[in-house]
C-alpha positions as CSV (number, residue, x, y, z in Angstrom):
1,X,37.1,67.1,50.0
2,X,40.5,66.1,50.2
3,X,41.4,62.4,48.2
4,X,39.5,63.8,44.4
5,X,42.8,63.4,43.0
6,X,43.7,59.6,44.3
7,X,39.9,58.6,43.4
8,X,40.3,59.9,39.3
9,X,43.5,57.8,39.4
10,X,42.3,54.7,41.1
11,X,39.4,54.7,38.3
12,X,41.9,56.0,35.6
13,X,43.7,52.8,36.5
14,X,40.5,50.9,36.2
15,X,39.9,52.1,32.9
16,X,37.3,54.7,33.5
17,X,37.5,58.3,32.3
18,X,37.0,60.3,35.5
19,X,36.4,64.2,36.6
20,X,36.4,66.4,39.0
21,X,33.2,69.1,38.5
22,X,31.0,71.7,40.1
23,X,28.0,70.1,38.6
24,X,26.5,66.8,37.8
25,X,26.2,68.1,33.9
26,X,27.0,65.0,31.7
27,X,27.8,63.0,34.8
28,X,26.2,59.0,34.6
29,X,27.7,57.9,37.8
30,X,28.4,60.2,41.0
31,X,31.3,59.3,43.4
32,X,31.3,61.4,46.3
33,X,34.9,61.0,47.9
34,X,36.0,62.4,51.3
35,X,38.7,63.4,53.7
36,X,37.8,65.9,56.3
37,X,34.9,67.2,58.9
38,X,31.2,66.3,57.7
39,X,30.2,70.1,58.4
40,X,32.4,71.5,56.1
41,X,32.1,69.1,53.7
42,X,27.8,69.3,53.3
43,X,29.1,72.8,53.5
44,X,30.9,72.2,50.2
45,X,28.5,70.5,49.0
46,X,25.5,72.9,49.6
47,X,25.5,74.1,45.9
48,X,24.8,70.4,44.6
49,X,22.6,69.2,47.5
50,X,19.0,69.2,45.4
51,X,20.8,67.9,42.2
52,X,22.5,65.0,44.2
53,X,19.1,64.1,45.7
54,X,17.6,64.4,42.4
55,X,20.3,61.8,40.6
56,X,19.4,60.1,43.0
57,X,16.1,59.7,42.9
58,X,15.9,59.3,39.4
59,X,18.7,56.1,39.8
60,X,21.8,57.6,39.0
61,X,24.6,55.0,40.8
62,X,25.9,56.9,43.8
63,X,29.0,55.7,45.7
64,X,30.3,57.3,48.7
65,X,33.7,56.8,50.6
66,X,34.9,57.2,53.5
67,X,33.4,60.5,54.8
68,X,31.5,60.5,51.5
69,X,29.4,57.6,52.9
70,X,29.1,59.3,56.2
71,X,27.3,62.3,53.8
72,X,24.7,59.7,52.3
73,X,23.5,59.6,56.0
74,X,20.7,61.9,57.5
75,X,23.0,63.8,60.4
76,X,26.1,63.6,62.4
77,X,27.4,64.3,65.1
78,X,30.7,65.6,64.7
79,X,32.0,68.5,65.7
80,X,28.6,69.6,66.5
81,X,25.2,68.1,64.7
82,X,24.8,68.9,60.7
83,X,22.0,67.4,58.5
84,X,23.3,64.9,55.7
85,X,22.2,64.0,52.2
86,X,19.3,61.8,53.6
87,X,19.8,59.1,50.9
88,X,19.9,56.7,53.6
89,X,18.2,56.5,57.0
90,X,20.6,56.6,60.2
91,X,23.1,58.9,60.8
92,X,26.8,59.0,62.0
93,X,28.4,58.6,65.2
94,X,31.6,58.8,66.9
95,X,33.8,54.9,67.7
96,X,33.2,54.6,70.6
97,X,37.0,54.0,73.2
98,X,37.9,50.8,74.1
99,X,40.8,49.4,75.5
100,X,43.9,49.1,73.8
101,X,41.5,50.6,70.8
102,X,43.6,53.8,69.0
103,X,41.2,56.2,67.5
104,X,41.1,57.4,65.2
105,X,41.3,54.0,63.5
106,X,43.6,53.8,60.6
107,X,45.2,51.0,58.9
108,X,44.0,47.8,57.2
109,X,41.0,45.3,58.5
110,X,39.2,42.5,57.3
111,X,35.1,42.7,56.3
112,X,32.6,40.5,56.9
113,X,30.3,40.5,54.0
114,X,26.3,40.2,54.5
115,X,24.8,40.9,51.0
116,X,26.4,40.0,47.7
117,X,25.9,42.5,45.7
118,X,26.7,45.8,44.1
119,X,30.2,47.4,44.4
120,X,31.3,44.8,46.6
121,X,30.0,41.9,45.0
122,X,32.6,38.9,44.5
123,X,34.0,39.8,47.7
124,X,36.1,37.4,50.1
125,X,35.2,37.0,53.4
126,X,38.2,38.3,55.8
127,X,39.4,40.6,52.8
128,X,41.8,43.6,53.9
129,X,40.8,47.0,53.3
130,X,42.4,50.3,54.1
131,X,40.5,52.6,57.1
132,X,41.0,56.1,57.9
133,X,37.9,57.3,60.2
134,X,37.1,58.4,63.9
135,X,33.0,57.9,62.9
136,X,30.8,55.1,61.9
137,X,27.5,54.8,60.2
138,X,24.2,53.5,62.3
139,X,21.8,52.5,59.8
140,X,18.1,52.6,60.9
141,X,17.5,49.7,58.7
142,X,19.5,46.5,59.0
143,X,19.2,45.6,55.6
144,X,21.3,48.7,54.6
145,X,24.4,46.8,56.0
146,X,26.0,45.1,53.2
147,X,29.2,44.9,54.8
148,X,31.2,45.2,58.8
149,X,34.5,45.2,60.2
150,X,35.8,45.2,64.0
151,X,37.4,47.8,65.4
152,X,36.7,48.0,69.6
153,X,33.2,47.3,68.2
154,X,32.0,45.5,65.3
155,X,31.0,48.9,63.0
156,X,29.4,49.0,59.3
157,X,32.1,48.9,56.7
158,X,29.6,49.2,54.1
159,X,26.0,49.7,53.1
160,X,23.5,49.9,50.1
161,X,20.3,50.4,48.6
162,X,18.9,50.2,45.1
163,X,21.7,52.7,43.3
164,X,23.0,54.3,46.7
165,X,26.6,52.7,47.7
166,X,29.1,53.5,50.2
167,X,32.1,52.3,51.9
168,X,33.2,53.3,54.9
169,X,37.6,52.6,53.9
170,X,38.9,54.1,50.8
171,X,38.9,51.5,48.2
172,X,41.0,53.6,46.2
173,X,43.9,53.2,48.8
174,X,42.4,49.4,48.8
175,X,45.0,47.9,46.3
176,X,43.3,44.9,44.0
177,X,40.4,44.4,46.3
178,X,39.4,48.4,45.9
179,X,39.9,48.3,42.4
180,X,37.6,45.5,41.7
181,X,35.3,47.3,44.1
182,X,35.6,50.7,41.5
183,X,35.2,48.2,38.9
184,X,32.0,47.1,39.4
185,X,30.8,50.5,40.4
186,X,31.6,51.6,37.2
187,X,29.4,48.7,35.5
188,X,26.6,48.9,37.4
């Protein structure tokens, strides 16, 4: 839902042929990408919900942004309570209001990086990324948490496990450190 067209370019521009399909027919990697409400979007996603947990079992690379890794998640709580992809354990909640905290929180913020590996592998500690979210991720399982950032509260930024990825900013709005991000998804 919503950025499909920003995330073909931003791997066009990382030399990687890209598409937008119904299916995952001929597909190698799977980026789910997201702008919008986590109902609606599993919603969207219904028709594609057994072949997603299939590629994923079998250890297609999965990377999911934004609301995409929100999806990888077992539930939310937005808007109302939906059941997610169950890739990972945990499930998403709202940030929670803090003083002279704006939410929803949009704009660039550094990362703290706990594992070095995967998609965000080679990163700089303090590196700028680009956040558009009102929800965070709670992982039941600590060492899911590859990456955090501060926002109020210190929230995850990223997580990962085995082939399932997923960033909580939009790496394709990201400038350089995005790209290298898309980079290495593309070469895992």
């Amino acid at each position: 839902m919503g950025n499909l067209r920003s995330v073909q370019q931003a791997l066009r521009a990382v030399g990687c042929s890209a598409s937008v399909q119904p299916n995952l027919a001929g597909a190698t990697r799977l980026i789910i990408p997201g702008v919008g409400a986590f109902g609606a979007a599993m919603e969207r996603l219904s028709p594609l919900v057994h072949d997603i947990r299939r590629a994923a079992r079998d250890g297609m690379p999965i990377l999911g942004l934004c609301l995409g890794q929100q999806l990888l998640f077992e539930s939310s709580e937005e808007r109302g309570s939906f059941a997610g992809l169950g890739l990972l354990e945990g499930r998403v909640k709202y940030l929670q209001p803090a003083p002279r905290v704006k939410i929803p929180h949009i704009g660039w913020n550094s990362l703290h990086y706990l594992r070095d590996e995967g998609p965000t592998a080679g990163g700089r500690e303090g590196e700028q990324v680009y956040f558009v979210h009102s929800l965070v991720t709670l992982c039941d399982h600590g060492s899911d948490v590859v990456a955090t950032s501060h926002h109020g509260v210190e929230f995850t930024a990223a997580v990962g496990r085995g082939n399932v990825w997923g960033c909580q900013f939009h790496p394709e709005k990201s400038g350089e450190v995005g790209l290298r991000m898309l980079r290495r998804f593309v070469a895992c």
